[in-house]
N, C-alpha and C positions, 0 to 999 in steps of 0.2 A: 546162369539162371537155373534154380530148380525145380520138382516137378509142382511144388506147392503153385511158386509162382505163374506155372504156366496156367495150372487150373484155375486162377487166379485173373489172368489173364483172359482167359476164353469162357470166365465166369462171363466177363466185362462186355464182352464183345457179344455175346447173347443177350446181354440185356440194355445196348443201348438202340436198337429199332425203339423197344417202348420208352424211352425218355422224352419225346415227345406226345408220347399219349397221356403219360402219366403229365405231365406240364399241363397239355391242354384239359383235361381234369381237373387243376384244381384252378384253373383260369373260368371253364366252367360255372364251379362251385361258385365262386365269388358272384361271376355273371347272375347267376341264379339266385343269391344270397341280395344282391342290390334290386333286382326286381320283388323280390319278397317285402324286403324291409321298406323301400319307399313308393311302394304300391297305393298305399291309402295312407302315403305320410305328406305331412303339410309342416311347411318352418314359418308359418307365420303365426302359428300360436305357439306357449308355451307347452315344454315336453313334460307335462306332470298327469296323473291317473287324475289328481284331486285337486283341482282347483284354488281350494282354500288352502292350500300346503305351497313354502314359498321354496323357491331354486335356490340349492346351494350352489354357491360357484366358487373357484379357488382362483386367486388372481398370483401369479407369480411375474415380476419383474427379475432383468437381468440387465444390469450397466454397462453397454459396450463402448460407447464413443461418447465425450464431449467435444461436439462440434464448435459451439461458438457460445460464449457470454459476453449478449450486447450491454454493457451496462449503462450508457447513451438512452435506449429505448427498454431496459430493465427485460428482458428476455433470453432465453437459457433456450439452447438447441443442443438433445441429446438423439442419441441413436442407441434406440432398449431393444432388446427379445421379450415380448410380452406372452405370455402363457396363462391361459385362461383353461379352466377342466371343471366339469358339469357332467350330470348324469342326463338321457335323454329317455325319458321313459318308454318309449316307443321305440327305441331304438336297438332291442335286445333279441338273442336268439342264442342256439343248441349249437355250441361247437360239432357236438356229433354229430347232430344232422348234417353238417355242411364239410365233411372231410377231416374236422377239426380244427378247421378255421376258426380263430379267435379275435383277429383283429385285419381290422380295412382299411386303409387310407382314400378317403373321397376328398373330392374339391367341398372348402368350407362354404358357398353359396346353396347348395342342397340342404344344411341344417339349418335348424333353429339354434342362431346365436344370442347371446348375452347383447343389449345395446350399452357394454362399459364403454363410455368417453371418455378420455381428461375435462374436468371441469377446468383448470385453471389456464386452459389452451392459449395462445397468444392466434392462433389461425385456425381456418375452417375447414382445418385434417382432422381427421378421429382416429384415437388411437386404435391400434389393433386393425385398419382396415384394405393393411394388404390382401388380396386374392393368395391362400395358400393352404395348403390342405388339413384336412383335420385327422387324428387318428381316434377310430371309433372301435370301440372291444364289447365284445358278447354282452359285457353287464350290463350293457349301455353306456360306463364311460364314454366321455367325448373330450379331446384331448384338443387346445387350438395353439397351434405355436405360430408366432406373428411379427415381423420385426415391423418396428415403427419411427418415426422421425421425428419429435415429438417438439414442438414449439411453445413452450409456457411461459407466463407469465412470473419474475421473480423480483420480489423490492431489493432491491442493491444497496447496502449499505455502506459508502465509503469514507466514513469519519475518521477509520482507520491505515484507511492506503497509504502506501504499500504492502501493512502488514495484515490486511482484515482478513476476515471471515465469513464467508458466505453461506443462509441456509433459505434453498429454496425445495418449496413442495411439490410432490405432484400429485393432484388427487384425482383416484379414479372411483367412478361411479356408477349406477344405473341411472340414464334419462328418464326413462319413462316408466320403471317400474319400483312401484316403495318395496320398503322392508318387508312387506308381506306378502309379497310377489317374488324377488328375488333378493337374497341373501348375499353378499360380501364381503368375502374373507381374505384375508393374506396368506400366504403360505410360507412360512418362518418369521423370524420377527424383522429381517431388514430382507433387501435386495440382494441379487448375486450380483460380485465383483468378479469373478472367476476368468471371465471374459475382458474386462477393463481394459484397453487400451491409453497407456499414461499421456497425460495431455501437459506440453511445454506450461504453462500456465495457472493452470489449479491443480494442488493435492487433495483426491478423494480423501475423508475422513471415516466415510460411511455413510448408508443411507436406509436407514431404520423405516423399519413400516410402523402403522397407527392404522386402527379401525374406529372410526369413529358412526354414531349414530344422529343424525340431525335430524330435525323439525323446520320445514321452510313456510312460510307467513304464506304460501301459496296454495298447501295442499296439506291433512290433516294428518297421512300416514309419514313415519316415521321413514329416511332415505340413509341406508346404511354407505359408508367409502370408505376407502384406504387410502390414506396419504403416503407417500415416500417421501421420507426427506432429506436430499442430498446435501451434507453437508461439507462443503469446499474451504480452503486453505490456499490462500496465492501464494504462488511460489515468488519470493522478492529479491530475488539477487538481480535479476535484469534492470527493475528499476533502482535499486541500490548503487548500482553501477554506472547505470545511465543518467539520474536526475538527482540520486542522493548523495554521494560524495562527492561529485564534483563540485555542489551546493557546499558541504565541510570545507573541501579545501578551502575553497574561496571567501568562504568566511573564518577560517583558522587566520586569512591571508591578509584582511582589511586594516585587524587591529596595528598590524608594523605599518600603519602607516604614521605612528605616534612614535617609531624609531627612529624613522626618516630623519635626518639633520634637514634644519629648518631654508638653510642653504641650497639644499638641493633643487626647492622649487618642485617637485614629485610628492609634496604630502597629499594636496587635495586634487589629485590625478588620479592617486592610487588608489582614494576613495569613490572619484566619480566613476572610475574604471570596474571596480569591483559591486559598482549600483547596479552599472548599465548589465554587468554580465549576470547578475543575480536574476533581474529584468527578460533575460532572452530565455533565461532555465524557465521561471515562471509562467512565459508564453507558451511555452514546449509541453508546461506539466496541465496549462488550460487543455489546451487543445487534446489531451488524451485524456480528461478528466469527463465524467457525465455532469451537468448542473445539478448541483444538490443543494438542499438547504444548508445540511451542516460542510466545514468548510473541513475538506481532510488533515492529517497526521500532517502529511507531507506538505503539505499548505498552508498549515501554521506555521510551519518551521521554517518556510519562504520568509513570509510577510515580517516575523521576529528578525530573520538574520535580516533583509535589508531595514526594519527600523534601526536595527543596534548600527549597520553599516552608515546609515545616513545619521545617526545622531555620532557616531564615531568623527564625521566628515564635517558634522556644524562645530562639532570639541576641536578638532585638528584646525578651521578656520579662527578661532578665540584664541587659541593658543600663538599660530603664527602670527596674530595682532599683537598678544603681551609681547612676542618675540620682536616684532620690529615698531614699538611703541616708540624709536628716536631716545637720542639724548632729552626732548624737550617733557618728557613724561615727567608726572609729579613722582615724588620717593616714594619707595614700595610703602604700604602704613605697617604699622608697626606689628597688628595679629600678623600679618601676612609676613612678613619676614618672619617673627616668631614660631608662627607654624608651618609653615610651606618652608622656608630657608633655613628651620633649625631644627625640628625632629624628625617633619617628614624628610628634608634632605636626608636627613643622619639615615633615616629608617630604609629608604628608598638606594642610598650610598651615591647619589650623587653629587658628585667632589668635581670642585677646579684640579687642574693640570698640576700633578706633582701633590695634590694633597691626600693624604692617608683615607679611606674607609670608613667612615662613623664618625670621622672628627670631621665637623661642620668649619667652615674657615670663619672665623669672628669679623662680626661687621665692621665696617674703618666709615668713621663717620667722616665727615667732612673736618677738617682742621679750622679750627677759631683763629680771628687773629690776635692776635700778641702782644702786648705793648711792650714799645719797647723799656728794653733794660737800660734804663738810664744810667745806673753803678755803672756798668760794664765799657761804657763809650766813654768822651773825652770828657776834662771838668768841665763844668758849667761856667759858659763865661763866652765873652766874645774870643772868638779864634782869630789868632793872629796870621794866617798860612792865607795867603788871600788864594789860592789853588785849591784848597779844600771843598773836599763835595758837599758839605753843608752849605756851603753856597750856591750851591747850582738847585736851586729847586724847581725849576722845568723839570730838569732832568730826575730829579729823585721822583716827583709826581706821576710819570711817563711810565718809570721801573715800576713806581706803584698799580698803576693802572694795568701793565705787563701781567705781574703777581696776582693782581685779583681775578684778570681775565684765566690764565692759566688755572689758578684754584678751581674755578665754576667750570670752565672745563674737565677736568679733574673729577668735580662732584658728577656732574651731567655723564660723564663716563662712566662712574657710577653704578647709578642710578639706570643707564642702559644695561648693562653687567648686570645689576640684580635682576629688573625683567627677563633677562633670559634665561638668567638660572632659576626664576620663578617657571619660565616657560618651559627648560626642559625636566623640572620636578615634575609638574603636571604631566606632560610627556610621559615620564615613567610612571606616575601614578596609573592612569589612564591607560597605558598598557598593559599591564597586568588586568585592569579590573573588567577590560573589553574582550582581553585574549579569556581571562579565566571562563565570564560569561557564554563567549561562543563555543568554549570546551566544553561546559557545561550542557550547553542545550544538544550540541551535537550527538556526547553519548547519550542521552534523554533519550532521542532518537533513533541512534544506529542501537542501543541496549535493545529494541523493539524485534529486532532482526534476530536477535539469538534463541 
């Protein structure tokens, strides 16, 4: 150590006996400076020399927390830093005289404050009205910093849920005094985010301020406020994951039930299966929904996918009846073979076993009968062979009866055959045209999200 420092040292040590005098000094000061100023001061009028001159006042908001959006009872619970700054006319003094004291922190119940409220309050808190100190400077600035818990009222709009948008207001005001008494201003054009704590739920977008000036049917002077308007953004991947793809799948899921082989016995299972669980999403997506007039995003796309699923399920019952129509059905008519059995098959490539692609198999009508070929058999004349089957005509009329029974059976075979190849045309038809529709509404919807 050397000699600087020691002198240095034992400058120190002489001069801390007066460190407490000096302290209690300007402890003093201040002492003596609050007797002064609120000696003949009153906060229950306003701080102005001239009465007809109205208060400026600076309203400053800061967004710290979104606690909760009821949207059941439409109210918005935030958590701001509210800053309110005014001059107090009365409130002023001589830095030099008092040490050079320039500025004091008192408890804000001593002053004459501002009565800004939220008008749009959902309870009967006023804003700004924790107990907390104000900082007051020689000009008279008054300085009030206030954190509040702010309960407002906000119209919820969910026509669009999962993906909406939300803008709610908050207007602050004077109660009791017009535009010509006190004056309010914002201080920048929106609120401070700086502080925002990110909420699982909504994306801030911003929350821009507005000065607006009103006329109320109560009173003649003009009542100037500030709106902020918080404008939010739902975050939707939670419900996307929870209520809306599971809802896709299951309607991607419905249409095979038109691939099903008719055999299976599983066509109208797979339909009633994929009602009921459409049905339990729907319950799930009531109960976290608020009653609204319009019926949300996500709510129409319910009600679509099980229309298309139940009219899928009445298609898949009409078809399993063309499918088991029996042998005893009339013949397919002729459009219908025509069109269903010969382009649309081709179009669709629904072929019998062993048949090519786009070639349709040609209809086999039933066989005429024949007369017979009288050249071809024996001459005409009585037959001399008395063992000859021309004699036996029991017998020949029984083989006849045989033949024709067989033939109708044959035809009736048919005729069952064509119904099902009617049935499993339709089948593909109706696949595609159910599958493409639920593809279609589905991006409709999930497109929303991006």
């Amino acid at each position: 150590m050397g000699p600087g420092s020691r002198r240095l040292s034992l400058g120190f040590l002489l001069l801390l006996p007066l460190l407490p005098e000096c302290l209690g000094a300007e402890g003093r000061l201040a002492h003596k400076l609050f007797r002064d100023l609120f000696a003949n001061y009153t906060s229950a009028l306003r701080p102005v020399t001239d009465t007809d001159q109205a208060l400026n006042v600076t309203l400053e908001v800061t967004l710290s927390q979104i606690i909760d959006m009821d949207e059941r009872d439409q109210v918005l619970t935030l958590y701001l830093w509210i800053r309110q700054e005014w001059t107090d006319a009365y409130l002023r003094w001589d830095p030099d005289a008092y040490g050079g004291l320039d500025a004091v922190r008192i408890p804000s119940s001593l002053v004459w404050r501002p009565d800004i409220v939220l008008y749009n309050k959902a309870d009967a808190q006023a804003a700004g009205s924790a107990s907390t100190n104000v900082v007051l400077r020689h000009d008279g600035a008054v300085r009030w910093d206030a954190p509040a818990i702010t309960r407002s009222s906000c119209r919820v709009d969910v026509s669009a849920f999962p993906f909406d948008a939300q803008r709610c207001g908050l207007t602050f005001g004077s109660w009791t005094h017009g535009g010509h008494q006190l004056d309010v201003r914002p201080r920048g054009a929106a609120a401070s985010l700086a502080d925002f704590v990110e909420n699982v739920e909504w994306r801030v977008l911003g929350m821009p301020a507005r000065r607006r000036v009103l006329t109320y049917g109560c009173c003649s002077e003009p009542y100037p406020d500030v709106t902020f308007t918080l404008l939010l953004r739902r975050r939707a991947a939670a419900y996307v994951c929870n209520l809306l793809l599971p809802c896709v799948l299951i309607s991607l899921l419905a249409p095979l039930a038109f691939h099903l082989p008719a055999d299976s016995g599983e066509k109208v299972s797979l339909g009633v299966t994929v009602l009921l669980a459409l049905t339990v999403f729907q319950l799930l997506l009531a109960e976290s929904m608020p009653p609204a007039e319009s019926v949300p995003l996500i709510g129409k796309y319910y009600m679509a996918t099980m229309t298309l699923v139940a009219f899928s399920t009445a298609l898949t019952i009409l078809i399993m009846n063309l499918h088991y129509c029996g042998p005893s059905a009339r013949p397919v008519p002729a459009w219908a073979r025509a069109l269903l059995l010969g382009r649309l098959a081709q179009g669709l490539c629904v072929r019998e076993r062993g048949e090519p692609c786009g070639k349709s198999r040609p209809a086999e009508l039933p066989p005429s009968p024949q007369p017979p070929d009288r050249g071809a058999g024996p001459a005409v004349g009585p037959c001399l062979e008395p063992r000859c089957l021309c004699h036996q005509e029991a017998l020949l009329r029984h083989v006849a009866t045989i033949a024709s029974a067989f033939h109708s059976h044959r035809a009736a075979q048919r005729r069952h055959e064509d119904w099902k190849r009617v049935a499993r045309v339709m089948d593909r038809f109706f696949l595609g045209v159910f599958f493409s529709m639920a593809l279609v509404m589905s991006l409709l919807v999930l497109v929303q999200a991006l």
